[in-house]
N, C-alpha and C positions, 0 to 999 in steps of 0.2 A: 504494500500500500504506500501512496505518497502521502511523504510528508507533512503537506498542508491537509489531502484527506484525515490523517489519524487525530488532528483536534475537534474538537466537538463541534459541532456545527450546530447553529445561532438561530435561534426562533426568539417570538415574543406573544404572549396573550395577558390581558386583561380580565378577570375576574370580579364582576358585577354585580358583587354582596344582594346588592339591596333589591335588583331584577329577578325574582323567583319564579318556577315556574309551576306549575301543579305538581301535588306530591307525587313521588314514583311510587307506583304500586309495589310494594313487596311482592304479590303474584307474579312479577317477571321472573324470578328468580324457583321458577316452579321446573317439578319435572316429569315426564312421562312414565311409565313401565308397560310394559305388552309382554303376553303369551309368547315369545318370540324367542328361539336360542337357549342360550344361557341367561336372560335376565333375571326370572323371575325362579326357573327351576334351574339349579347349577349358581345362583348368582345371590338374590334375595333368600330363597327357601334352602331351609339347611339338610333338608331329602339327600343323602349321599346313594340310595338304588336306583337305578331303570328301570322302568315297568313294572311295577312294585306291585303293579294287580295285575298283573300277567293279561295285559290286551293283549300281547298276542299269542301264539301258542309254542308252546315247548316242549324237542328244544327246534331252535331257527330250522327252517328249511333251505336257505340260502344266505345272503353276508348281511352280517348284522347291523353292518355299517354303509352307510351309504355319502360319498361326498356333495355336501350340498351349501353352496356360495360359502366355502372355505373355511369346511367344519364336516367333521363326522355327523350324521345324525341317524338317529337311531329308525331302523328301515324293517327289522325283525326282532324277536325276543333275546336278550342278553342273557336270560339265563341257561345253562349248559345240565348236562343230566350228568351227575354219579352213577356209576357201576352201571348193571346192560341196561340199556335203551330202551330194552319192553318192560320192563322195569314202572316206567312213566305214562300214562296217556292223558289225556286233558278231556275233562269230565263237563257237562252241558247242564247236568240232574242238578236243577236246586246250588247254583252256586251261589258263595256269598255274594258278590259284585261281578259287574260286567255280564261275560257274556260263557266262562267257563272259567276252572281252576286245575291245579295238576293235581293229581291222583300217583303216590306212591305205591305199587304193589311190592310190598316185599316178598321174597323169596324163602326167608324164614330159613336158611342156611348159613347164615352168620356173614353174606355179604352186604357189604354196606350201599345204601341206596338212596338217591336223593336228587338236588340239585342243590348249582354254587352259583355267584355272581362275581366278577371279578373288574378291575380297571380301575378300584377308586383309591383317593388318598388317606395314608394313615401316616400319626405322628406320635411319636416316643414319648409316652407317658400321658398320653391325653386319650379320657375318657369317650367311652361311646354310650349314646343309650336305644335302644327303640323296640319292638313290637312283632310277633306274629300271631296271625288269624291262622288256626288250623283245627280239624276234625281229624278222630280216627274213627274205622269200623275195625273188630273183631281182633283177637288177639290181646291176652294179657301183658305181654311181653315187649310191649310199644316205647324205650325209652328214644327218644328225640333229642338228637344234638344238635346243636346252632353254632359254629364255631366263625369267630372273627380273625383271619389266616393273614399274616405280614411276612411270615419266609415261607422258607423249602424248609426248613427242620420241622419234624414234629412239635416240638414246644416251642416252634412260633404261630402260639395260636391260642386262643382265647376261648374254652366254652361255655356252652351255657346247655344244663340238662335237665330237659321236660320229659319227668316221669309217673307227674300227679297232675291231676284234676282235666287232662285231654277228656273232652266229650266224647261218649262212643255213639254208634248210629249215626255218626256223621252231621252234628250239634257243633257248629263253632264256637271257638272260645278265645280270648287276646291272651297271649303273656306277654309279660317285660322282659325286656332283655337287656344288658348291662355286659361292657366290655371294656377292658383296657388295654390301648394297642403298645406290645413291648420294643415296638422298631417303625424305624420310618418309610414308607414304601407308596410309590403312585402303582402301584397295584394290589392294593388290598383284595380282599377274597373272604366272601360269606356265604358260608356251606350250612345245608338244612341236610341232613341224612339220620337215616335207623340204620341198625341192623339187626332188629328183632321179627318181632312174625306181625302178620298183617296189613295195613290198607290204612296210607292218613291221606289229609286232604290239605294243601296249602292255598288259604284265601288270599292273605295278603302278609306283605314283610314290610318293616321301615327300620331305617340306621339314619341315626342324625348325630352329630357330635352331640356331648354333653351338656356340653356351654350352651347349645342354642338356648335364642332366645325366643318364647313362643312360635317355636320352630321356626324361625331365621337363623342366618349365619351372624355370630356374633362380632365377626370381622366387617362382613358388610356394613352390620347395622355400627357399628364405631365408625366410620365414614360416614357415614349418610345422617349419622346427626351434626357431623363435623361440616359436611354440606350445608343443614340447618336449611332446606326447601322448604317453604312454604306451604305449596299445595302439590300434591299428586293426582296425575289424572291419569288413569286405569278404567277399563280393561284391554283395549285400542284405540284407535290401532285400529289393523285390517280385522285382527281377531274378533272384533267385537260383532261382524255383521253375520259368523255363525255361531255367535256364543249364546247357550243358554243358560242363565245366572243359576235356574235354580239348579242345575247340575254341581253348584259349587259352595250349595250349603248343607248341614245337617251332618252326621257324621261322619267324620273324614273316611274313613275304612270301607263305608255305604255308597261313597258316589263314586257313579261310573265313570271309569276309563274313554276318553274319546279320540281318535283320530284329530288334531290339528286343525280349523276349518278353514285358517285360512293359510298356513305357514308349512312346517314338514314336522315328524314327530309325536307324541304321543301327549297329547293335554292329561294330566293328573285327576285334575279338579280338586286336588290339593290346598292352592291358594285359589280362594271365592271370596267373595262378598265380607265376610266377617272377618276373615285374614286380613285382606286389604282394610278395613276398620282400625282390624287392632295394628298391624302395621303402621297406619301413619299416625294412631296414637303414640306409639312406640319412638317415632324418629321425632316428631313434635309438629306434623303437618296437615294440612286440611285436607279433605279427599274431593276427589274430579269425578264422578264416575259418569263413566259413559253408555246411554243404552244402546239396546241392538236396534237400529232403524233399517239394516241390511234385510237381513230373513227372518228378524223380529215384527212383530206388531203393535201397537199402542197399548192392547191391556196387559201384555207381557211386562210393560215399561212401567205402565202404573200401579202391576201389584209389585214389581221392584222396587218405585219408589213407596209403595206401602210398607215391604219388606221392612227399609231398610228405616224408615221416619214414623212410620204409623205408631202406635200405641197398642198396649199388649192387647185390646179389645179389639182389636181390626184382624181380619182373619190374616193377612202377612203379617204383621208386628205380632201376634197368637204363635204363627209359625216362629219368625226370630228368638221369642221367648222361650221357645221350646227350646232352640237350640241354644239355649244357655245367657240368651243376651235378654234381660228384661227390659230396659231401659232406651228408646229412639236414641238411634244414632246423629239425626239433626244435622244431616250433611245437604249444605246449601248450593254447592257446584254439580250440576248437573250436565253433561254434552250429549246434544239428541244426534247419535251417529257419527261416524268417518269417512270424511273422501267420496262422499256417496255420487262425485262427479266424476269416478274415476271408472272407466270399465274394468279396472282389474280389482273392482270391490266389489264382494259379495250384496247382489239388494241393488247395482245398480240400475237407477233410471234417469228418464228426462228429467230436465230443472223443472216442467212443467208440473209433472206427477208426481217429483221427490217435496216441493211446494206445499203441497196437497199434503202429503206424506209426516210434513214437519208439522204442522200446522194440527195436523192431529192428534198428535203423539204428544205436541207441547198440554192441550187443551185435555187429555187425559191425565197427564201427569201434577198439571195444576189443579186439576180438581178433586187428588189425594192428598197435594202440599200446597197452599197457590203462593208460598213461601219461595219457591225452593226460584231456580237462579238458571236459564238456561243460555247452554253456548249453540249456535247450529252452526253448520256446514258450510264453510266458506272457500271460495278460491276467485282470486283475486280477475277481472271481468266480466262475462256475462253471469256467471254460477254466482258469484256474489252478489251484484247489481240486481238479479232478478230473485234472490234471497230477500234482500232487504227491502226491495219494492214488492213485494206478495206476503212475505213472514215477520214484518216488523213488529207488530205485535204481539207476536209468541217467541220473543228473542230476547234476552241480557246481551248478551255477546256475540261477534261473527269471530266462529275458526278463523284462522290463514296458517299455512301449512308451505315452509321451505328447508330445503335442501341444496346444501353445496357441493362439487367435486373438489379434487385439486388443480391448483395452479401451480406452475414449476416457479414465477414468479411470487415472492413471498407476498409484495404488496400488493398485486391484483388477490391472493389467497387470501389475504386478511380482508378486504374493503367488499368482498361479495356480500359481508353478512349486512354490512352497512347500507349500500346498494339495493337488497332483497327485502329488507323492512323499509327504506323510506317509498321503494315502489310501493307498497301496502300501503302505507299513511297514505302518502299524496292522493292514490286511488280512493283510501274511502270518505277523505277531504274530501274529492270531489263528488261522491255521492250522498253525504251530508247536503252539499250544495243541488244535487241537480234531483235527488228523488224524493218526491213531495212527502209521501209518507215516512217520511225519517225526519219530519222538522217536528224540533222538539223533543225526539228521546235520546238524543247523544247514546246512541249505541256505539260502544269503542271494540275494541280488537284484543281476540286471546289470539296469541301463536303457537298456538299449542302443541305443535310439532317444529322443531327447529334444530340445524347442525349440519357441521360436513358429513358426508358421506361417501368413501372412496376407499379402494383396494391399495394396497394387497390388501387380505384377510389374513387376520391371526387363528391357525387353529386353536389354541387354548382356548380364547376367548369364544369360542360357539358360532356359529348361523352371524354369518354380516359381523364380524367380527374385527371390527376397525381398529388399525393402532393410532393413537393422536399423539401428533408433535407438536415441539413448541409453537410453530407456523399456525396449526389451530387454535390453538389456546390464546393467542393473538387476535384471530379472527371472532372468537366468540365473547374475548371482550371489546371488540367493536360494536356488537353486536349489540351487547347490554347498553353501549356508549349511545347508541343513535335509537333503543327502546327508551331511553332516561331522555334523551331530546324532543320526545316525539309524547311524553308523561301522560300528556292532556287526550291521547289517542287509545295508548296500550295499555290495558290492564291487565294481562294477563300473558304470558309465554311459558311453555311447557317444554325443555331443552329432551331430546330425544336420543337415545333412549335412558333411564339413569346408570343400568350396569348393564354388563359385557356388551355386545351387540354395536350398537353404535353408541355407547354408553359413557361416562365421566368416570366409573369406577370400573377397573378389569377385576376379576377374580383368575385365580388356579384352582385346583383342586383342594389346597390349604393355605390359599393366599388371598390378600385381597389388596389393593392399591389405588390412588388414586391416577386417573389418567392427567395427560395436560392441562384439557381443557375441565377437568372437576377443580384442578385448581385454578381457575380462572372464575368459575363459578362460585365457588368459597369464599376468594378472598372480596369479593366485591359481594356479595351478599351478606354477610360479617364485619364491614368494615367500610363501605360507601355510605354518603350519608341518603336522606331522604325527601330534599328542598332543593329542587334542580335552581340554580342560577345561572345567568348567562354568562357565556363564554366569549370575547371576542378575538383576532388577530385572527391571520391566516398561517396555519404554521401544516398544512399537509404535506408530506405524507402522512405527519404523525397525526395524531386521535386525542384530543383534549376535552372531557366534560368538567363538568363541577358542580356539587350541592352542598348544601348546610348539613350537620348532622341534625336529630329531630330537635336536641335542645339548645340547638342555634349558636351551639361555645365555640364550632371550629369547622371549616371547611376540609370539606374530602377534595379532591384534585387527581382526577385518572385520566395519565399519559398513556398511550399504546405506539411504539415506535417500531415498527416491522423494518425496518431498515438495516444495515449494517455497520451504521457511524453513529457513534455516541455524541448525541444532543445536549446542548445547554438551552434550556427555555428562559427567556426572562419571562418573570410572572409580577405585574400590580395590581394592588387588590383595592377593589371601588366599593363604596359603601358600608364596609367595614374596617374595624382596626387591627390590625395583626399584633398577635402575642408572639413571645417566646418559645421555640421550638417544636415539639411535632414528633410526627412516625411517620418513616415510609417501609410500603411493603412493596417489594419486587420479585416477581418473575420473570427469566431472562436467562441467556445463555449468545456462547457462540456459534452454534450451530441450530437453524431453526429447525431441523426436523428430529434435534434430538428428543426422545421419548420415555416415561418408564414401564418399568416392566414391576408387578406382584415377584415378591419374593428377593428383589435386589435393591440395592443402593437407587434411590432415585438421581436422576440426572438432572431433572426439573424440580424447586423447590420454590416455595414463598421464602424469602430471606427480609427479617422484619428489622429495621435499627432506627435508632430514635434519634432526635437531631435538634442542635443546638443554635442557639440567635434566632432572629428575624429571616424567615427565608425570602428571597429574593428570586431568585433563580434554580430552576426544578432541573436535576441532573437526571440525565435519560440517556439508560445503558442501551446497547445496540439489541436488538431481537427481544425486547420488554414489553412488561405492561410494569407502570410504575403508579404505586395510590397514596397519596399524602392526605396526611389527616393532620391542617395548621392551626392552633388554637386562634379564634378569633371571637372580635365581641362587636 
């Protein structure tokens, strides 16, 4: 580099204390989850089995695995048969769940008989706990081993022996099970075998670490409060237009197994309705849910939101109470459907019909809660436009829904996010202005899908399995930079997806971490304030906002400098008086695409230090975001 390149190069802005602009919504700062990959099962849910209720049948009749958008996913049954083969068949009479279960026949010869599952991770000295549903018929002699396997030795393995209280006649029964793994291995192995005489039946199996927490991973969930999002909006996503909610409540062991309706892989039905409840009680967030307006109907929608708001007297809130929950959940974010402009959405129709569509569903769901808060379906011109001029009044909010690729150029990579929200403002500014029926309810904008999206794929990380570098983490605090601009518009943005997938947080099999861009999410949700002021000078490339914090002691100040050359900003500050010193926090590095990985050193960190006198001048390291927090009065 030259010379005169390596010194910092010279900007100026003005910061205009006393010019505010509408609060920022905290809802920017919101995030998505979908049935998708790893996010929610491998990612959120501390499930360490596949096919836990055996959808399919065992054992596989061809590969188990199948590559799909740069990820194994699961295409056949994972579990494998012990000792001979006819041994096993899968039985149709009277199963507990789904649609069949395996049938041990033993031989009553002293060979051992069963089936194992193998591929996951275990770690030295940390607990397992979980579950099986099994029946036997006939034979005294039935003791049942369950063993949790981490070597090739004999004694690397952990069991657990059921010799009392099996049902006979083929009467299901739960035990506990309890494991403690002696060695560390990504191929752990759980084996269900006899070797005595007669006939069991296996319903259903779970292994979750110990720690979880209301069966999440307790790694996740320590990120994701660390995140500190707002609201959550689940269930999709594309998933939502074949999902039926009530598949996803009552007891977990009870609900069926389904085929994926809109993605690849095996839906659990594991996490429902009341997971997702307790979930973002857990992380400290408010919930989104979405109904099915795909190959759902309106009164699907409305005993859902009965479900989930009704009171224990209404026959859904009867139903929730049974399931253990007496008390309405009082969730006021509701979205009638996804993408429903899209032909690759399950439900899709004309804007004319889907209109009609909305319109009905709204007018059902109100008339169980007329409380409750809805988002509909937006995409930015004719779908929109003809949304808000026909469904105005059965609307809170319009969708808008983007996505990035990569650019080889960092600055074109970072300014797309910038570029792809004010095209959305500007548009629905202009139809504030031009459609009659919108004057007067300042209907504003959730984003509720938003993020790059771009290969390679990482296989650890599942299905669409993005890795994100520093270059993104750049771009999606632009992104938050020109949602805080535009205050008086957005209330809402739903960053997509939260973990693995196209997610902020990666897991492994016993790791969890935060990506680039979760740390770009964090620190400005944590630490920006919430009184946008105005910003003047022209100083682009770089990316300057500014707000008050809520009790007006000190201004936040966020630089993003996608560039290569270290920045000196002068910065005068108007209508207020500047204190003594501050905090800045920065992310940044020399390399924009460097990245982290679960389980290693991160490359990418917030690095926070505190600072001294009257600042004057904002230093802005090369490939940053940098957020100042100046005491002021």
């Amino acid at each position: 580099m030259a010379a005169e390149e390596s010194s910092a190069q010279k900007a100026a802005v003005t910061i205009n204390a006393d010019k505010v602009g509408e609060p920022i919504s905290e809802y920017i700062y919101g995030q998505f989850i979908e049935h998708l990959g790893r996010c929610i099962y491998g990612g959120i849910w501390a499930e360490m089995l596949e096919d836990r209720k055996f959808y399919y049948p065992v054992p596989a009749d061809g590969p188990i695995w199948k590559e799909h958008e740069g990820a194994g996913v699961l295409a056949a049954s994972p579990w494998q048969v012990i000792g001979p083969k006819e041994c096993l068949k899968m039985v149709r009479e009277n199963p507990y769940v789904g649609e069949h279960c395996p049938e041990i026949d033993l031989p009553g010869d002293g060979t051992r008989c069963g089936i194992m599952q193998e591929g996951f991770g275990l770690v030295t000295g940390k607990k397992y706990t979980g579950r099986i549903v099994l029946a036997a018929m006939f034979g005294k002699e039935l003791p049942i081993q369950i063993s949790l396997v981490w070597g090739k030795k004999e004694q690397d393995r952990d069991t657990v022996i059921i010799d009392k209280g099996i049902t006979r006649s083929y009467g299901f029964g739960t035990f506990e099970l309890h494991f403690e793994s002696k060695g560390d291995t990504g191929n752990g192995r759980l084996e269900i075998t006899s070797s005595g005489k007669g006939r069991f039946r296996i319903a259903t199996v779970s292994l979750m670490p110990a720690d979880n927490i209301k069966g999440m991973r307790a790694d996740t969930i320590k990120l994701l409060k660390e995140l500190n999002a707002p609201i959550y909006r689940w269930p999709g996503g594309n998933f939502v237009s074949g999902y039926d909610w009530r598949d996803g409540v009552g007891e977990r062991d009870k609900r069926p197994p389904r085929k994926n309706p809109a993605w690849t892989g095996v839906e659990h039905n594991d996490f429902g309705l009341d997971e997702f409840i307790i979930f973002c009680r857990e992380v400290g967030a408010e919930p989104l849910i979405v109904v099915n307006s795909g190959f759902g109907d309106d009164h699907s929608a409305a005993e859902e939101v009965e479900y989930v708001n009704g009171s224990a007297d209404t026959p859904m809130g009867k139903r929730r109470a049974g399931n253990g929950h007496s008390e309405p959940y009082g969730v006021k974010w509701w979205g009638i459907g996804n993408e429903m402009y899209g032909k690759w959405q399950l439900g899709h129709m004309s804007l004319e019909h889907y209109a009609q569509k909305h319109n009905l569903f709204a007018r059902a769901m109100r008339k169980v809660d007329p409380s409750v808060k809805l988002v509909a379906v937006g995409d930015t011109g004719n779908w929109s436009r003809g949304m808000l001029s026909n469904c105005a009044d059965y609307m809170d909010l319009m969708s808008e829904h983007f996505y990035r690729g990569e650019k080889e150029s960092v600055t074109e990579h970072v300014w797309q996010t910038v570029d792809a929200i004010r095209s959305r403002v500007e548009a629905h500014r202009s139809y504030r202005e031009k459609i009659e029926s919108l004057q007067g309810k300042g209907i504003r904008i959730a984003i509720d899908e938003w993020n790059y999206w771009h290969r390679p794929y990482v296989y650890e990380y599942g299905e669409l399995g993005c890795r994100y570098t520093l270059k993104d983490a750049l771009g999606i605090a632009t992104g938050l930079n020109e949602m805080i601009r535009s205050s008086d518009m957005i209330i809402m943005a739903n960053y997509a997806q939260t973990v693995n997938v196209i997610g902020c947080i990666k897991t492994t099999k016993t790791e969890a971490a935060f990506a680039t861009t979760g740390l770009a999410l964090k620190l400005y949700r944590n630490h920006f304030g919430t009184i946008p002021v105005e910003v003047t000078g022209s100083v682009k490339p770089l990316d300057v906002v500014a707000a008050w914090t809520g009790d007006r002691k000190a201004i936040t100040i966020a630089v993003v400098n996608p560039t290569e050359h270290e920045h000196a900003v002068g910065m005068s500050l108007s209508g207020a008086q500047p204190a003594e010193g501050g905090r800045v926090w920065v992310i940044g590095g020399s390399d924009p695409v460097a990245y982290n990985e679960p389980g290693k050193v991160p490359k990418v960190v917030i690095d926070e230090r505190r600072l001294s006198g009257t600042v004057n001048e904002l230093g802005v390291a090369p490939y940053s975001i940098s957020l100042y927090e100046l005491p002021a009065r």
